[in-house]
C-alpha positions in Angstrom: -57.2 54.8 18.0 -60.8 55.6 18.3 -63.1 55.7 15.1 -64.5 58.8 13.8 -68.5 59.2 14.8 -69.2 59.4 11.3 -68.3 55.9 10.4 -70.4 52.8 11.1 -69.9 51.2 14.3 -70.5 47.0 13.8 -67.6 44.1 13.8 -68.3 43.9 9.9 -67.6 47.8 8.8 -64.0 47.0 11.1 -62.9 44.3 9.8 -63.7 45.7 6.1 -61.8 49.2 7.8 -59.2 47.1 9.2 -58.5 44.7 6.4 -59.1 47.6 3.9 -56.1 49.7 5.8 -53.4 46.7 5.9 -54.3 46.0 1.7 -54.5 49.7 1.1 -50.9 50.1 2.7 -49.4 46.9 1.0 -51.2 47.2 -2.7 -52.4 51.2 -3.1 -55.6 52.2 -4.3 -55.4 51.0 -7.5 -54.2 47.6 -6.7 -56.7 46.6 -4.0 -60.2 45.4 -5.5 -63.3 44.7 -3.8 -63.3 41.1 -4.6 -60.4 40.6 -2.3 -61.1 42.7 -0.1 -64.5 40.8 0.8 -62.2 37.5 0.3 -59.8 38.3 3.1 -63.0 40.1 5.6 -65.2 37.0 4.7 -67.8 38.7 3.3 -70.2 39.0 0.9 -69.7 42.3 -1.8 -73.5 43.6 -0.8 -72.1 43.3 2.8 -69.0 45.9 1.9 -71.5 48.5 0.1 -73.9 48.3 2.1 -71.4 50.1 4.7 -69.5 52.1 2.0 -71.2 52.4 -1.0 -67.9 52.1 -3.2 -64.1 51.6 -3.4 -63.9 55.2 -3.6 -65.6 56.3 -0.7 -64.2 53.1 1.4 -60.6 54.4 1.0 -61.7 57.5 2.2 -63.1 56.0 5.3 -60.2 53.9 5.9 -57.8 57.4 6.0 -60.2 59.2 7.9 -60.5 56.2 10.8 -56.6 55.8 10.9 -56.1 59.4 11.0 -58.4 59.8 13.9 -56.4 60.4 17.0 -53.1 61.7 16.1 -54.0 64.9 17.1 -54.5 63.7 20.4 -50.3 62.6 20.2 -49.8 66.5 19.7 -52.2 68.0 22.2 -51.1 65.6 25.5 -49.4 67.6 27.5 -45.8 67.1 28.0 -42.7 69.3 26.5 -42.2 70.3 22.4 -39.8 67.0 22.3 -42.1 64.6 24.2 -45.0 65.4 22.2 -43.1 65.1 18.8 -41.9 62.2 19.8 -45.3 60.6 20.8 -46.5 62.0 17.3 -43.8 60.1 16.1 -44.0 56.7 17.6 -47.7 57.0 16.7 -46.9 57.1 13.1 -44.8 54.4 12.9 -47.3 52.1 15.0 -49.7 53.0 12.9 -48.5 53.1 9.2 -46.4 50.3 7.4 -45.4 52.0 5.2 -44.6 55.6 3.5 -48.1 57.9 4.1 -46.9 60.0 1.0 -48.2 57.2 -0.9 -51.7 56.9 0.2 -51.6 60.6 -0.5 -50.6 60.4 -3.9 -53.1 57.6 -4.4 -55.6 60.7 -4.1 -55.2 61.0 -8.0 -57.3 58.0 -8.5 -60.1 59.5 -6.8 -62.9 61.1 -9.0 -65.2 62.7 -6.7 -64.5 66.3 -5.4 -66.1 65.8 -1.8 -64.0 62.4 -1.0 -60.8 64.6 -1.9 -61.8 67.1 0.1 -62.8 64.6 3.3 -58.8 63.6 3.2 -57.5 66.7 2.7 -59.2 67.9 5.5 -58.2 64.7 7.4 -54.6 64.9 6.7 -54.5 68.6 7.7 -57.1 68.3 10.6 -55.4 65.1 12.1 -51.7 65.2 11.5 -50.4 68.8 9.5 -52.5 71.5 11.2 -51.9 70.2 15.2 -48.2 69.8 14.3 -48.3 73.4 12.7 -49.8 74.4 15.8 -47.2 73.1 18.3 -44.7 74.1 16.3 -46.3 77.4 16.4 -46.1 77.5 20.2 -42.1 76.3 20.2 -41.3 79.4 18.0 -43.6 81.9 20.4 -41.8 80.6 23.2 -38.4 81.0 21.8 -37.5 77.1 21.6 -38.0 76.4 17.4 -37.1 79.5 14.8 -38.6 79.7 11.5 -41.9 78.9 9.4 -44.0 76.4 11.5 -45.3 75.5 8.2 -41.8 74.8 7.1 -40.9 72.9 10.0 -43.6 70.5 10.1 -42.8 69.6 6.6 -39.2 68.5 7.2 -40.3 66.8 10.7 -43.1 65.0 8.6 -41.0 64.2 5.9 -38.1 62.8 8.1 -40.7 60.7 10.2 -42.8 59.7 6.6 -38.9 58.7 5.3 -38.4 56.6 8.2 -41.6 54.5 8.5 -41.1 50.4 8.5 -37.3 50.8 9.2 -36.8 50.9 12.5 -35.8 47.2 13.0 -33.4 48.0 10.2 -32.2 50.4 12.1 -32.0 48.1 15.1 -34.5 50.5 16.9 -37.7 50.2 18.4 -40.3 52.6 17.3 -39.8 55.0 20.2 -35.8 54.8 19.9 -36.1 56.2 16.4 -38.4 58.5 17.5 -36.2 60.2 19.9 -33.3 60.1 17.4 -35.4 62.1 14.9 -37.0 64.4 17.3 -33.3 65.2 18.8 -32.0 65.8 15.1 -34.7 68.0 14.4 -34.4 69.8 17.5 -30.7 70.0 18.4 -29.4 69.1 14.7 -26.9 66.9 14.1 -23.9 69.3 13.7 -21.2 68.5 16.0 -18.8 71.4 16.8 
């Protein structure tokens, strides 16, 4: 996945975006501080602000980088399944565990504009394409109902499902298919 322009471009700001997004994932917001976070980058607390200024506004430049290029998943070409499953597979390749809990880690966050950065990530990135192609399948006759609606329960079942794919004895783009073809076709057998 490319990195937003708006984020600083040098091998110190990645590792600290890289690092930051594996801790974030494993600990939350909350759990993560700054002194490991330099620990595990090998780096030096000025180093870390100088790039982000706090632990506030790093998480929200961590979101924003990883949410950068799932779009593109939506808007390849290919049919309503194929792209919902490449959505899909990106997801899982990209998140170790449930997104719903970096969202709700948005409660920790006391400035207005950072909450407003991944809002707009979330919906510019992942919720509004998928609202979009799902938007097309119901003009063309292939989905019925809200788009909103439907992107919910696709997100929701893919968001349910992250980190369980070897569980499931799956590769990532196995249990893509399988949830795309439940979503799609159901799983009602007459």
């Amino acid at each position: 996945m490319s990195r937003i322009p708006s984020l600083p471009e040098h091998e110190n700001a990645e590792r600290i975006l890289d690092e930051g997004w594996i801790l974030f994932q494993q600990k939350g917001y909350r759990g993560v501080s700054v002194d490991e976070l330099c620990n595990r980058c090998g780096l030096t607390k000025p180093t870390l602000y100088y790039y982000f200024q706090d632990k506030e506004n790093l998480f929200v430049a961590v979101l924003e980088n990883r949410l950068h290029g799932f779009r593109a998943a939506l808007e390849e070409p290919g049919t309503l399944s194929e792209r919902l499953q490449r959505f899909a597979v990106s997801i899982f390749n990209s998140f170790q565990s449930e997104y719903s809990s970096l969202l709700h880690d948005r409660e920790h966050l006391k400035k207005p504009e950072n909450l407003a950065r991944i809002r707009d990530a979330f919906h510019n990135e992942m919720f509004g394409p998928l609202i979009n192609l799902l938007q097309d399948g119901i003009r063309r006759g292939e989905l019925d109902g809200s788009a909103r609606m439907l992107a919910l329960i696709f997100l929701g079942s893919v968001n349910n499902l992250i980190g369980k794919a070897q569980e499931l004895g799956m590769t990532h783009e196995q249990l893509a298919e399988k949830i795309t073809g439940y979503f799609l076709k159901g799983v009602y057998k007459k």
